[in-house]
Backbone and ligand atoms as CSV (ligand in chain L), in Angstrom:
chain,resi,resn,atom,element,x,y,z
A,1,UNK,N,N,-17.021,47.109,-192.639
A,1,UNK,CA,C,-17.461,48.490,-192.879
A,1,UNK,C,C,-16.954,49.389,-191.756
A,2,UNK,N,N,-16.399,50.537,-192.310
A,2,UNK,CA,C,-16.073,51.805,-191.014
A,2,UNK,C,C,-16.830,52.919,-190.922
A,3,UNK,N,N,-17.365,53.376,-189.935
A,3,UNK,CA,C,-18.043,54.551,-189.549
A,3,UNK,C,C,-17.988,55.790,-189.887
A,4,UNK,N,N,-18.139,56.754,-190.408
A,4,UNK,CA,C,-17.409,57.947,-190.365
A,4,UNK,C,C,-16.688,58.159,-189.103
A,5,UNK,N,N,-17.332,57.689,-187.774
A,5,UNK,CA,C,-16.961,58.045,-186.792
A,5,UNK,C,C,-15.441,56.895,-186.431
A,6,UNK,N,N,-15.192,56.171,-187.329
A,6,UNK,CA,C,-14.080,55.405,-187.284
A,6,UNK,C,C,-14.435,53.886,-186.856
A,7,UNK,N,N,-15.567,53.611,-186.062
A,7,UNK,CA,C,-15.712,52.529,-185.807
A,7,UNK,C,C,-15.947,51.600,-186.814
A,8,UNK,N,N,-15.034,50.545,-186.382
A,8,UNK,CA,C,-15.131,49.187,-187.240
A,8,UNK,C,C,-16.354,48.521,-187.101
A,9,UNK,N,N,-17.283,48.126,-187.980
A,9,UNK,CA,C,-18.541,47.302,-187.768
A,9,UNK,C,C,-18.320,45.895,-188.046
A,10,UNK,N,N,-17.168,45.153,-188.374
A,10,UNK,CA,C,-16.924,43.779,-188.338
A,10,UNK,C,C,-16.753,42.980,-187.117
A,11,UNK,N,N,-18.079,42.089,-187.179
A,11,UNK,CA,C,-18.263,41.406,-186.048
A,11,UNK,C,C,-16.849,40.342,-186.116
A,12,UNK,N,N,-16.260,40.520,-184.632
A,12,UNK,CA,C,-15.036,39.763,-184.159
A,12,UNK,C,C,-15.605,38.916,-183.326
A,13,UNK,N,N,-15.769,38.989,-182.557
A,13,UNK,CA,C,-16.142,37.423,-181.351
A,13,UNK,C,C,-17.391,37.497,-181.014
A,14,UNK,N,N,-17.939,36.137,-180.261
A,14,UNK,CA,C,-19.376,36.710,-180.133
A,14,UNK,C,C,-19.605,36.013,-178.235
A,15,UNK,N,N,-20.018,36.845,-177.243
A,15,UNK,CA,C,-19.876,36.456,-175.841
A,15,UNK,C,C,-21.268,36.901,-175.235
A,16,UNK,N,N,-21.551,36.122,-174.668
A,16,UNK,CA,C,-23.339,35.548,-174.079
A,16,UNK,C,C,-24.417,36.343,-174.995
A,17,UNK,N,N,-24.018,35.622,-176.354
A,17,UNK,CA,C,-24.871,35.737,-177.427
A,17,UNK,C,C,-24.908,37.147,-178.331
A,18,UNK,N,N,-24.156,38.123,-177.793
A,18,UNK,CA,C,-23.878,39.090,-178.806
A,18,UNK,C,C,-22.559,39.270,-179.239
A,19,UNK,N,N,-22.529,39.669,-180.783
A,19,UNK,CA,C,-21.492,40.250,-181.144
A,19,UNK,C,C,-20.813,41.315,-180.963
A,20,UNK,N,N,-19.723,41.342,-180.860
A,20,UNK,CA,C,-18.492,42.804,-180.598
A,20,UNK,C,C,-17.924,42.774,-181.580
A,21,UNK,N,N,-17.068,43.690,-181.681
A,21,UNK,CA,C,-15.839,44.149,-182.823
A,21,UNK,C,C,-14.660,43.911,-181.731
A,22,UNK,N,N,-13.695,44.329,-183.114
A,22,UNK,CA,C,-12.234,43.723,-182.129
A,22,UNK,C,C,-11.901,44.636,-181.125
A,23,UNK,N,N,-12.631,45.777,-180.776
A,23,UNK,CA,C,-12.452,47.059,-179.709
A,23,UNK,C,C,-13.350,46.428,-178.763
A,24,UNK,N,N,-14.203,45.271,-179.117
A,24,UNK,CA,C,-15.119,45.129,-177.883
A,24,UNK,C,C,-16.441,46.182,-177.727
A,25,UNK,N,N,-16.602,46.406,-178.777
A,25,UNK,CA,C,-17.808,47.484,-179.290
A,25,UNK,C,C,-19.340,46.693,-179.735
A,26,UNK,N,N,-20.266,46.184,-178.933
A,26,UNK,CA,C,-21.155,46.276,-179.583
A,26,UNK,C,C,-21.787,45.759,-181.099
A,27,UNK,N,N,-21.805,44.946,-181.895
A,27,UNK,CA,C,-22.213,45.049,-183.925
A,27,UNK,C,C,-22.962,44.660,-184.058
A,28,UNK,N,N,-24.347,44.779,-185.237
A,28,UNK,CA,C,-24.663,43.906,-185.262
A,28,UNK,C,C,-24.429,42.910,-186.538
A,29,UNK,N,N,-25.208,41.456,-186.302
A,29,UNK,CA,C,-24.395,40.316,-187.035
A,29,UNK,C,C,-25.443,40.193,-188.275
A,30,UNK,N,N,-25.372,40.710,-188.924
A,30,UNK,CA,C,-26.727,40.500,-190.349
A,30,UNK,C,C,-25.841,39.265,-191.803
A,31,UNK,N,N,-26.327,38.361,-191.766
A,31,UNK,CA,C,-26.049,37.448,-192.807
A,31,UNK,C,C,-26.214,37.700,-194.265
A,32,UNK,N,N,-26.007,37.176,-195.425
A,32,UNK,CA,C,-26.193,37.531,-196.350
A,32,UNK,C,C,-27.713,37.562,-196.964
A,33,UNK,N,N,-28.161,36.563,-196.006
A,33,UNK,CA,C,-29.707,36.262,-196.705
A,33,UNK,C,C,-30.530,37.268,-195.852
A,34,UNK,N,N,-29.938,37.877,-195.325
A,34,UNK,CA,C,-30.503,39.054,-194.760
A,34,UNK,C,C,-30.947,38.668,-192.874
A,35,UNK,N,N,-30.888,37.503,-192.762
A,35,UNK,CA,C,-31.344,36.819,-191.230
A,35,UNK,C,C,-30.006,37.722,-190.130
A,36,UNK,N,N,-31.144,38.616,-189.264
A,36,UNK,CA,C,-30.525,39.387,-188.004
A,36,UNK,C,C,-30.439,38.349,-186.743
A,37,UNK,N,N,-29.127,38.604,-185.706
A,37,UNK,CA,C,-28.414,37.784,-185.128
A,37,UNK,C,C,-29.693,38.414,-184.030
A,38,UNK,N,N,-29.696,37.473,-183.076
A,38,UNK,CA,C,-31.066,37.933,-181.801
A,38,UNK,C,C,-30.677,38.931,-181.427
A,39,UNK,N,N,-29.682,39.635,-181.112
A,39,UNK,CA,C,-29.538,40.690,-180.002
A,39,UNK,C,C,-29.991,42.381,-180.917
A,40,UNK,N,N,-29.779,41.805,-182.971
A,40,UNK,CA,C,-30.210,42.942,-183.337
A,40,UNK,C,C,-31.826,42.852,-183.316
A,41,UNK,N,N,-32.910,41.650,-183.318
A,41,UNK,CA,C,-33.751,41.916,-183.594
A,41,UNK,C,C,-34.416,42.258,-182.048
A,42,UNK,N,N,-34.028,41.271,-181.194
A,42,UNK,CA,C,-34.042,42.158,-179.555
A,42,UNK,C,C,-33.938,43.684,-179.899
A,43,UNK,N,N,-33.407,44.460,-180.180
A,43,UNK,CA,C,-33.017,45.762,-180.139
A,43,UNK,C,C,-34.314,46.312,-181.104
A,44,UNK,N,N,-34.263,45.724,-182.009
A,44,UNK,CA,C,-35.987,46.280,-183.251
A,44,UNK,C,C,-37.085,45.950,-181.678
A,45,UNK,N,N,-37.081,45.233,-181.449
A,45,UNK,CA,C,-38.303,45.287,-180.194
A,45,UNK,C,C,-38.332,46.083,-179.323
A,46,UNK,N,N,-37.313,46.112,-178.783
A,46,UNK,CA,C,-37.010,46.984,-177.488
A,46,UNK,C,C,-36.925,48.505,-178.029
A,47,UNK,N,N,-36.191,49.310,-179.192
A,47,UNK,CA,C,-36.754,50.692,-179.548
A,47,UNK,C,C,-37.967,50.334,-179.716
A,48,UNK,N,N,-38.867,49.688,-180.153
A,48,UNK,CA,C,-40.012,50.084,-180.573
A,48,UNK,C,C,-41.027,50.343,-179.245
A,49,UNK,N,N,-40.544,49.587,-178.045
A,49,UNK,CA,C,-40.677,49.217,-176.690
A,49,UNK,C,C,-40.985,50.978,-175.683
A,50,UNK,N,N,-39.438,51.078,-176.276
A,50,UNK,CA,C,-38.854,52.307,-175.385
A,50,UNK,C,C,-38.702,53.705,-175.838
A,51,UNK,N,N,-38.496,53.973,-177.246
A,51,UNK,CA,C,-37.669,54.672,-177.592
A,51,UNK,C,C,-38.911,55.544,-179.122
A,52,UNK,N,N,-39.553,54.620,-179.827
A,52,UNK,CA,C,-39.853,54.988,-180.962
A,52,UNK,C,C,-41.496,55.943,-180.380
A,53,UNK,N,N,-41.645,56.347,-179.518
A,53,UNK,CA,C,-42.565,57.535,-179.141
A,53,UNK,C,C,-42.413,58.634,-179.534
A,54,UNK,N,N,-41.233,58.933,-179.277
A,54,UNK,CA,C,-40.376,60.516,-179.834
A,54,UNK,C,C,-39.379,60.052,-180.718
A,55,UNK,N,N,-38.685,58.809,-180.656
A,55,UNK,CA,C,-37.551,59.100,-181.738
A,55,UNK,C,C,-37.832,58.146,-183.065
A,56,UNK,N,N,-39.456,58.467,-183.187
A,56,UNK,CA,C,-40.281,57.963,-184.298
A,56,UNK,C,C,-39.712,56.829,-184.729
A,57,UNK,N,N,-40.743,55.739,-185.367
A,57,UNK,CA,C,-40.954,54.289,-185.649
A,57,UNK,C,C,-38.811,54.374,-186.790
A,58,UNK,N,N,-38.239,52.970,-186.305
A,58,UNK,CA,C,-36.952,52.895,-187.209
A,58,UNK,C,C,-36.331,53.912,-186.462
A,59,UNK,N,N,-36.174,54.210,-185.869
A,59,UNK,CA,C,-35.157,55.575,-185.437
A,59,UNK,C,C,-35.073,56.163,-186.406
A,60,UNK,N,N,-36.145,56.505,-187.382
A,60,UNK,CA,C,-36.131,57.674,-188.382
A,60,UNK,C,C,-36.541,59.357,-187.761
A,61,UNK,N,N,-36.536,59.258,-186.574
A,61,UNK,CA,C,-36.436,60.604,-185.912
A,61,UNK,C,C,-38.220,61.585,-186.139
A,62,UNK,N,N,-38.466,62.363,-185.717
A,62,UNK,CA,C,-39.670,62.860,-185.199
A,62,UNK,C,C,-39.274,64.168,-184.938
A,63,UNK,N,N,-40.185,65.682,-184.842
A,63,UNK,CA,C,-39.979,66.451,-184.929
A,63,UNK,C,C,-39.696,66.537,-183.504
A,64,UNK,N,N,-39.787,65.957,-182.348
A,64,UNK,CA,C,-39.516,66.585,-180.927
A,64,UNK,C,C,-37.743,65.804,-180.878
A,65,UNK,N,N,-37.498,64.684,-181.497
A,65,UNK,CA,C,-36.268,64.053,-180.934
A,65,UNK,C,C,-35.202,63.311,-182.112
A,66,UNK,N,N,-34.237,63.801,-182.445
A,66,UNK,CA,C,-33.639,63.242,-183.213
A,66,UNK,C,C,-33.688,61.663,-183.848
A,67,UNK,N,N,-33.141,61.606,-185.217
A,67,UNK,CA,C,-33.429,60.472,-185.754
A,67,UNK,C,C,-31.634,59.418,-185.318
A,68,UNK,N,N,-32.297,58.546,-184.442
A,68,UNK,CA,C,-31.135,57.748,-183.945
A,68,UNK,C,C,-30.557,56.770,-184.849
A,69,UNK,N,N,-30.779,56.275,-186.088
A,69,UNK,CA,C,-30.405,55.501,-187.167
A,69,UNK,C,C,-29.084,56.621,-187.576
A,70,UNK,N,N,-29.396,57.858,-187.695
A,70,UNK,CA,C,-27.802,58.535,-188.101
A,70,UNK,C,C,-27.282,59.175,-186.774
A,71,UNK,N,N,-27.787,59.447,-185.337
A,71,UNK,CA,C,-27.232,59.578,-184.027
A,71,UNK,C,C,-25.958,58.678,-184.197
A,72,UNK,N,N,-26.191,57.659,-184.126
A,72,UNK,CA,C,-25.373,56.291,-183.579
A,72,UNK,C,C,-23.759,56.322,-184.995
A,73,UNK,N,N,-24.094,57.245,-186.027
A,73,UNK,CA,C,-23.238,56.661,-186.979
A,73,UNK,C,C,-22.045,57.651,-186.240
A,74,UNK,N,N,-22.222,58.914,-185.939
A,74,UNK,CA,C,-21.893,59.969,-185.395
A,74,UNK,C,C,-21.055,60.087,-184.260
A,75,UNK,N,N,-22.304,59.734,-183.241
A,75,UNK,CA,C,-21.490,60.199,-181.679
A,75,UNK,C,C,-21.197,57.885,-181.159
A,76,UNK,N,N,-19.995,57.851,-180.766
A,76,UNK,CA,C,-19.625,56.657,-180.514
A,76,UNK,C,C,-20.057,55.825,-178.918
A,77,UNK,N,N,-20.400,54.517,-179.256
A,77,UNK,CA,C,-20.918,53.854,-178.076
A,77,UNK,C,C,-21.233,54.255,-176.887
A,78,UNK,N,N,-19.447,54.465,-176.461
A,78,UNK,CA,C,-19.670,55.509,-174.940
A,78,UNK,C,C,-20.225,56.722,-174.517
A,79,UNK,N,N,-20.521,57.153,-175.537
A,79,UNK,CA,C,-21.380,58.365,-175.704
A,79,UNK,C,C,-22.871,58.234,-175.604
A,80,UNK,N,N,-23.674,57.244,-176.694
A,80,UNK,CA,C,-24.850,56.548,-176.743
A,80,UNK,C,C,-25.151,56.553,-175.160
A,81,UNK,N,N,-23.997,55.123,-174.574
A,81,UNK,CA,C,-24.873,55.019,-173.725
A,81,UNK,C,C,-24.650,55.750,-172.354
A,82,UNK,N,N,-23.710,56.862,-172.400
A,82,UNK,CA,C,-24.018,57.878,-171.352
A,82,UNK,C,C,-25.185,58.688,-171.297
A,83,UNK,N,N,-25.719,59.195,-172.241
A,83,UNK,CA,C,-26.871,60.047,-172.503
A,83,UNK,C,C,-28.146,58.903,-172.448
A,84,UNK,N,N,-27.950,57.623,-172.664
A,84,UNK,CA,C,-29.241,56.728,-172.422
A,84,UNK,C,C,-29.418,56.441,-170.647
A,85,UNK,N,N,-28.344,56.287,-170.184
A,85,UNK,CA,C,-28.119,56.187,-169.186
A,85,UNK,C,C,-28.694,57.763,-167.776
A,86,UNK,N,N,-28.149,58.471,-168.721
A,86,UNK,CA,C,-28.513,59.896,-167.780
A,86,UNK,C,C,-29.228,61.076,-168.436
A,87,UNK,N,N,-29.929,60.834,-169.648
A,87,UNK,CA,C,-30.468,61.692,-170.003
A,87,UNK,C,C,-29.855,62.705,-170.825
A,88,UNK,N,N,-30.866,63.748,-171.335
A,88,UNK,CA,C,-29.917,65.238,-172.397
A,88,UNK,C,C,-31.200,66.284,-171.953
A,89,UNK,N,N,-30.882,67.077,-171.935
A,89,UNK,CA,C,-31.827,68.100,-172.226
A,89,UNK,C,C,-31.121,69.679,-172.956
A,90,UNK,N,N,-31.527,69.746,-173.828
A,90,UNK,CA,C,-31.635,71.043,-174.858
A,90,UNK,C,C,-31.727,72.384,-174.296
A,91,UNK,N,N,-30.786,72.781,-173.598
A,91,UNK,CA,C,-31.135,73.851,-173.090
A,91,UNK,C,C,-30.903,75.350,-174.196
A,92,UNK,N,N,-30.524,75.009,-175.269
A,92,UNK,CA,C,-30.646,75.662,-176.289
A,92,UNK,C,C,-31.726,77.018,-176.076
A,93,UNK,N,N,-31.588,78.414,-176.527
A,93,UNK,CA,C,-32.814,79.327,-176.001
A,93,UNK,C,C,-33.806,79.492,-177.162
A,94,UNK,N,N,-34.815,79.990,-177.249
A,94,UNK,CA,C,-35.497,80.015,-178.025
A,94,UNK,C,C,-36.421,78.933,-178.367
A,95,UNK,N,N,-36.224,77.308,-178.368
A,95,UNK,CA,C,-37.266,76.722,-178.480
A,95,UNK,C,C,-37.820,76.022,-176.736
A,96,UNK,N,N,-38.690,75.121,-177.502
A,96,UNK,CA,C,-39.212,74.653,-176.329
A,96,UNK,C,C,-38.498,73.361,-175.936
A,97,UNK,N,N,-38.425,73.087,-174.567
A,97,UNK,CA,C,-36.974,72.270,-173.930
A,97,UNK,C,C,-37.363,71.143,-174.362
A,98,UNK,N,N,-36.495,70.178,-174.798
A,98,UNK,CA,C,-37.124,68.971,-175.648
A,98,UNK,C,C,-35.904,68.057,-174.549
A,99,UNK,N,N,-36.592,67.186,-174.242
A,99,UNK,CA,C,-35.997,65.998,-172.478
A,99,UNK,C,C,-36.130,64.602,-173.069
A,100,UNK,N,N,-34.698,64.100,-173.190
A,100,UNK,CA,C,-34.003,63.169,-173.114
A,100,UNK,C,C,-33.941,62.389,-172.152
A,101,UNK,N,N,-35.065,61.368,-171.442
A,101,UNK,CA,C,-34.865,60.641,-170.223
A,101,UNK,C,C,-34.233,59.859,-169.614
A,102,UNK,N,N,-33.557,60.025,-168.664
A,102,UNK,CA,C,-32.834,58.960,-168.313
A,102,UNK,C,C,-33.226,57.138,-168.045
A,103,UNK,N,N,-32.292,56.322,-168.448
A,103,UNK,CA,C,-32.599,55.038,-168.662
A,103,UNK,C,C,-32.316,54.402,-167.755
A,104,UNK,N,N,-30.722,54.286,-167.130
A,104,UNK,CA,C,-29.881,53.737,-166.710
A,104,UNK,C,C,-30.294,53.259,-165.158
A,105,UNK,N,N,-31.619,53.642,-164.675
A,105,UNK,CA,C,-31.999,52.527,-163.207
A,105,UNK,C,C,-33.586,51.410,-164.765
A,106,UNK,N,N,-33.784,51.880,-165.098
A,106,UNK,CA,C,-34.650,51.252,-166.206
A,106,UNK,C,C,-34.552,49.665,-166.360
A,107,UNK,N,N,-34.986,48.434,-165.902
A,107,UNK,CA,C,-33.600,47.500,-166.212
A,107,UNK,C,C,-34.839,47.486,-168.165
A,108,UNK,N,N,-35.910,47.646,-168.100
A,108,UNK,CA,C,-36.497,47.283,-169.774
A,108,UNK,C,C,-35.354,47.357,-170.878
A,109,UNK,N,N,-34.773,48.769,-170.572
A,109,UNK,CA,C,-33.810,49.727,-171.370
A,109,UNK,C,C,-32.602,49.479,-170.864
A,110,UNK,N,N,-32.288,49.136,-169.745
A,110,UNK,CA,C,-31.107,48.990,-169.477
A,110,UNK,C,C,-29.763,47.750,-169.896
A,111,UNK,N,N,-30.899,46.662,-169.521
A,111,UNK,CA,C,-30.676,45.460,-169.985
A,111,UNK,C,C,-30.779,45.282,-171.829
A,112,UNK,N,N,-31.125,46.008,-172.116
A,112,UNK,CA,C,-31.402,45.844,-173.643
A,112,UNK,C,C,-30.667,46.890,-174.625
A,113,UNK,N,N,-29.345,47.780,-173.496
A,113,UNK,CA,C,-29.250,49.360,-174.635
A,113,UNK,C,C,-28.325,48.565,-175.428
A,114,UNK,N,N,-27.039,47.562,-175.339
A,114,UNK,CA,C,-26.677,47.119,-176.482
A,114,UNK,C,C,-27.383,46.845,-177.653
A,115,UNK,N,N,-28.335,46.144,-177.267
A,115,UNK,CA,C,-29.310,45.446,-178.464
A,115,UNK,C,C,-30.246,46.513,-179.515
A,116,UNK,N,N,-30.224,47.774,-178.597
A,116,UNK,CA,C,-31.188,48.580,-178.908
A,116,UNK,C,C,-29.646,49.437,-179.899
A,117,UNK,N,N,-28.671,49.888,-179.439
A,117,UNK,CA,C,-27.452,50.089,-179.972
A,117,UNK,C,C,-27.312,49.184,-181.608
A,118,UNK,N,N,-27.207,48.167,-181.068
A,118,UNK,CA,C,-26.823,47.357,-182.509
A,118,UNK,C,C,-27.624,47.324,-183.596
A,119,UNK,N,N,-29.139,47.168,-183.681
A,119,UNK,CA,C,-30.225,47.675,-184.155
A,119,UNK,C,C,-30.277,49.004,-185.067
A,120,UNK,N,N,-30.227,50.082,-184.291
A,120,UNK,CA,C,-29.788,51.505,-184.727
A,120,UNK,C,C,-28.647,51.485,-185.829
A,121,UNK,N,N,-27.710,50.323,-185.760
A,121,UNK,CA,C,-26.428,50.572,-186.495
A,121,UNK,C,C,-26.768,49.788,-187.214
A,122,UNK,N,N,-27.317,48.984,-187.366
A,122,UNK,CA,C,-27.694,47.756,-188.302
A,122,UNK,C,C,-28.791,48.375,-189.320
A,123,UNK,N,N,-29.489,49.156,-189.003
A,123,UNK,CA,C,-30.491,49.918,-189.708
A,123,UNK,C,C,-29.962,52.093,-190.349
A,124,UNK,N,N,-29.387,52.164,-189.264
A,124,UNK,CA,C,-28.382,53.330,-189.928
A,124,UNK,C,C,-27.512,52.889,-190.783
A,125,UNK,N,N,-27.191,51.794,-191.160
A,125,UNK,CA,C,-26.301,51.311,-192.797
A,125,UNK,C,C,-26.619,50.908,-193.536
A,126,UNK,N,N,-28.484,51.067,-193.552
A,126,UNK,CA,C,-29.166,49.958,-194.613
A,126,UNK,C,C,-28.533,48.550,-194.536
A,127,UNK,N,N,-27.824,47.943,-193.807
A,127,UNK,CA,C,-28.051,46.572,-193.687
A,127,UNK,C,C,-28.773,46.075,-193.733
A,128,UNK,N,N,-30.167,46.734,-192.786
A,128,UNK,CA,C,-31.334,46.024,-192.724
A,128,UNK,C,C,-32.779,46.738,-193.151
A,129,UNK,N,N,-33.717,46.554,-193.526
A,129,UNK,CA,C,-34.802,47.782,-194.329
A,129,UNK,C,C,-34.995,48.260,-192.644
A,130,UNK,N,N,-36.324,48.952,-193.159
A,130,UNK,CA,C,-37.519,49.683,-191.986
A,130,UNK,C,C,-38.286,48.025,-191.979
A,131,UNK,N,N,-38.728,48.012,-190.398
A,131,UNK,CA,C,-39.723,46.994,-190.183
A,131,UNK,C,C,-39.280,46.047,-189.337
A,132,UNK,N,N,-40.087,45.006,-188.987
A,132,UNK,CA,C,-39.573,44.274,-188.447
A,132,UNK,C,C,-38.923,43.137,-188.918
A,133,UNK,N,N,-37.358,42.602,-188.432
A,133,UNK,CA,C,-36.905,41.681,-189.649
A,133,UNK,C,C,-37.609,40.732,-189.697
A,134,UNK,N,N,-37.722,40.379,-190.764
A,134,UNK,CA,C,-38.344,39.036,-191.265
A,134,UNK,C,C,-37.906,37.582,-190.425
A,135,UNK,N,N,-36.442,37.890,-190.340
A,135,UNK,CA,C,-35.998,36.446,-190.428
A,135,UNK,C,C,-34.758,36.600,-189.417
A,136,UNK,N,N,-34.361,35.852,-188.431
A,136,UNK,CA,C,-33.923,36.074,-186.667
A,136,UNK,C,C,-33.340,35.050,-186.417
A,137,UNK,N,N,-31.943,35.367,-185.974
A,137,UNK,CA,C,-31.629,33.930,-185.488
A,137,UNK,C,C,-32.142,33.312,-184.042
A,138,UNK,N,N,-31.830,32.209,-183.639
A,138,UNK,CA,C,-32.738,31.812,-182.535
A,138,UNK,C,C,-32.135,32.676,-181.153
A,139,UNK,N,N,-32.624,32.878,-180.313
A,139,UNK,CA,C,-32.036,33.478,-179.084
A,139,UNK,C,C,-31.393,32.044,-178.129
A,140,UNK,N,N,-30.097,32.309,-178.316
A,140,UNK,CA,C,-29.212,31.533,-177.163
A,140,UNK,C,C,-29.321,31.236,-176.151
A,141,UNK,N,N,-29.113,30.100,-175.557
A,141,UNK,CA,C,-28.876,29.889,-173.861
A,141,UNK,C,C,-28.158,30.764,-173.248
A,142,UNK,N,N,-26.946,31.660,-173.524
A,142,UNK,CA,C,-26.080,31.976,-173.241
A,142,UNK,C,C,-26.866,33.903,-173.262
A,143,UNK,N,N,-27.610,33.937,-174.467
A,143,UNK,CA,C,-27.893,35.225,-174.113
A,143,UNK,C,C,-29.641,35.067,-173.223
A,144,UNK,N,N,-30.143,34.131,-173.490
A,144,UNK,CA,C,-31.531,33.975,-172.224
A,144,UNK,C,C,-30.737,33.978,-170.338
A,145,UNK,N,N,-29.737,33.508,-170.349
A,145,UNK,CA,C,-29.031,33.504,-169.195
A,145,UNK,C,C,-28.481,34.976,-168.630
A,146,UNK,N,N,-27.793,35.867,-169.674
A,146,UNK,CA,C,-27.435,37.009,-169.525
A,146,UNK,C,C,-28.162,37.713,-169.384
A,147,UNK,N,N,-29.609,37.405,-169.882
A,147,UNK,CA,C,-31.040,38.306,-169.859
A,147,UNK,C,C,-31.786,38.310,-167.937
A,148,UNK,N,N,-31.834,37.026,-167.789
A,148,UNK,CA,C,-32.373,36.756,-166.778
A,148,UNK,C,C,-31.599,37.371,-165.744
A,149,UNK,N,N,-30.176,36.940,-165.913
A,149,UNK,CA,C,-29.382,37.618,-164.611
A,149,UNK,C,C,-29.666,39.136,-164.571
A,150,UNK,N,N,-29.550,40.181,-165.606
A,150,UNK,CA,C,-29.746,41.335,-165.802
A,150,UNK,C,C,-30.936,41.626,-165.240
A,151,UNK,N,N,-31.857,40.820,-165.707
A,151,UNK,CA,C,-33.295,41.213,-165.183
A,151,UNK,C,C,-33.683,41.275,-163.950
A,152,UNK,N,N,-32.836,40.407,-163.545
A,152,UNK,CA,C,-33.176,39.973,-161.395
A,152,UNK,C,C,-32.600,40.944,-161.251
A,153,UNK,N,N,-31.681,41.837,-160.937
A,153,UNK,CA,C,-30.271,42.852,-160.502
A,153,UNK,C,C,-31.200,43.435,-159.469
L,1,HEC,C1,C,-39.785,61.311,-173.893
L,1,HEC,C2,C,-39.171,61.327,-175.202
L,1,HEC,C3,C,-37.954,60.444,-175.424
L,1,HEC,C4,C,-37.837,59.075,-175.235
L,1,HEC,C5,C,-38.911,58.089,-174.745
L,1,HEC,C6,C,-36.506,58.716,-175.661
L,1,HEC,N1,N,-35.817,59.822,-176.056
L,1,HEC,FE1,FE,-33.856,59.912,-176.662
L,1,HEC,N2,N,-33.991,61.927,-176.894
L,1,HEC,C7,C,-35.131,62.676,-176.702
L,1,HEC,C8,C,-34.852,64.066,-177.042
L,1,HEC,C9,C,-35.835,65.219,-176.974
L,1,HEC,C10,C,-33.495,64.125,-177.425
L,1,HEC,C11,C,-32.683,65.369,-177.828
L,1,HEC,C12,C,-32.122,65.966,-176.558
L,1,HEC,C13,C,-31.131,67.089,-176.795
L,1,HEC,O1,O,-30.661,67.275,-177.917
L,1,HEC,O2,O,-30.800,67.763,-175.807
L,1,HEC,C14,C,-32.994,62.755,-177.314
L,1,HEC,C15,C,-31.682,62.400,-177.623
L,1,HEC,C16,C,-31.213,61.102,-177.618
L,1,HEC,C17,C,-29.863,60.726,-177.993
L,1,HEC,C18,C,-28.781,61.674,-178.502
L,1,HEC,C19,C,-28.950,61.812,-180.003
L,1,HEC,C20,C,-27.984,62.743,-180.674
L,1,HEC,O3,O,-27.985,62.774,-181.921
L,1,HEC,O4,O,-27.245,63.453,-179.987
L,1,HEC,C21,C,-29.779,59.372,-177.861
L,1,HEC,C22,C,-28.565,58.489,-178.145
L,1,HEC,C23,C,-31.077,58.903,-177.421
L,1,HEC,N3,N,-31.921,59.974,-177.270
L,1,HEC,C24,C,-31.398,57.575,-177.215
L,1,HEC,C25,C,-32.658,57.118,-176.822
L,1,HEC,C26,C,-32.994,55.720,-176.645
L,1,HEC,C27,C,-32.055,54.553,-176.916
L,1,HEC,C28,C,-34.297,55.676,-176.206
L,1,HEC,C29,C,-35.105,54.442,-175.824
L,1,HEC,C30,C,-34.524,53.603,-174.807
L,1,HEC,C31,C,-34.754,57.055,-176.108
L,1,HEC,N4,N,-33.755,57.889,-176.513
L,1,HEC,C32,C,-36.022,57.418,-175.675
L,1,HEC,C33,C,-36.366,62.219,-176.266
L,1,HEC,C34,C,-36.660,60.901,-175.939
């Protein structure tokens, strides 16, 4: 599948337990029987963790903060995670300033914005419903290892 925004969503290789595309982008890995690869259902936890206060339950968006299920189809990875990383604020005139927080000393969010990334895209294509998935593949040695190191930093 391709993005409007051009990105390829076909998972190409997969390295300390998540999938990329052949750009080295981030995907997530959803099977036919519908079973999400760990790093997308990591990511259903972790928005719900971090993120689904203002950018309402599913990244179906909320009246203070955009709905990130169609954010992500839009503006591309490096983009995502500059603004997760350092914040946005609306300086737009007329309403009231609506603040985008920065993530990027965060390790909850930090360690997790791929997962939280792949999630968003996995659910911005109807790949996957609203909710929590049912059915998960097991979490890897390879990504419990990448977790832990991240987590000590
Ligand atoms: C305190 C409320 C709040 C929290 C918590 C929050 N956000 Fe936001 N976010 C906002 C607001 C408000 C905007 C819109 C800012 C603007 O347009 O200037 C925004 C914008 C964004 C955008 C840009 C969307 C677009 O369409 O341009 C991304 C990406 C984003 N947030 C990701 C996240 C992620 C990922 C999390 C969880 C780790 C998160 N946000 C948590 C309030 C929040």
């Amino acid at each position: 599948m391709i993005l409007p925004n051009g990105m390829d969503l076909t998972p190409d290789y997969e390295e300390n337990g998540r999938w990329y595309n052949a750009d080295g982008i981030p995907v997530p890995k959803i099977a036919e029987d519908g079973m999400v690869d760990y790093a997308t259902f990591s990511g259903y936890r972790r928005y719900h963790a971090e993120c689904h206060v203002c950018h309402g339950p599913d990244g179906e968006g909320s009246t203070y903060a955009p709905a990130l299920k169609n954010s992500v189809l839009r503006i591309d990875y490096y983009d995502y995670q500059e603004i997760v990383a350092s914040g946005k604020q609306n300086t737009g005139s007329g309403s009231a300033n609506q603040v985008m927080p920065a993530f990027g000393t965060n390790p909850n969010v930090w360690c997790y914005v791929d997962d939280i990334y792949v999630y968003l895209l996995a659910h911005g294509t109807d790949m996957i419903p609203r909710g929590r998935p049912a059915n998960k593949a097991e979490k890897s040695e390879a990504f419990a290892e990448q977790e832990d190191s991240c987590m000590s930093m």
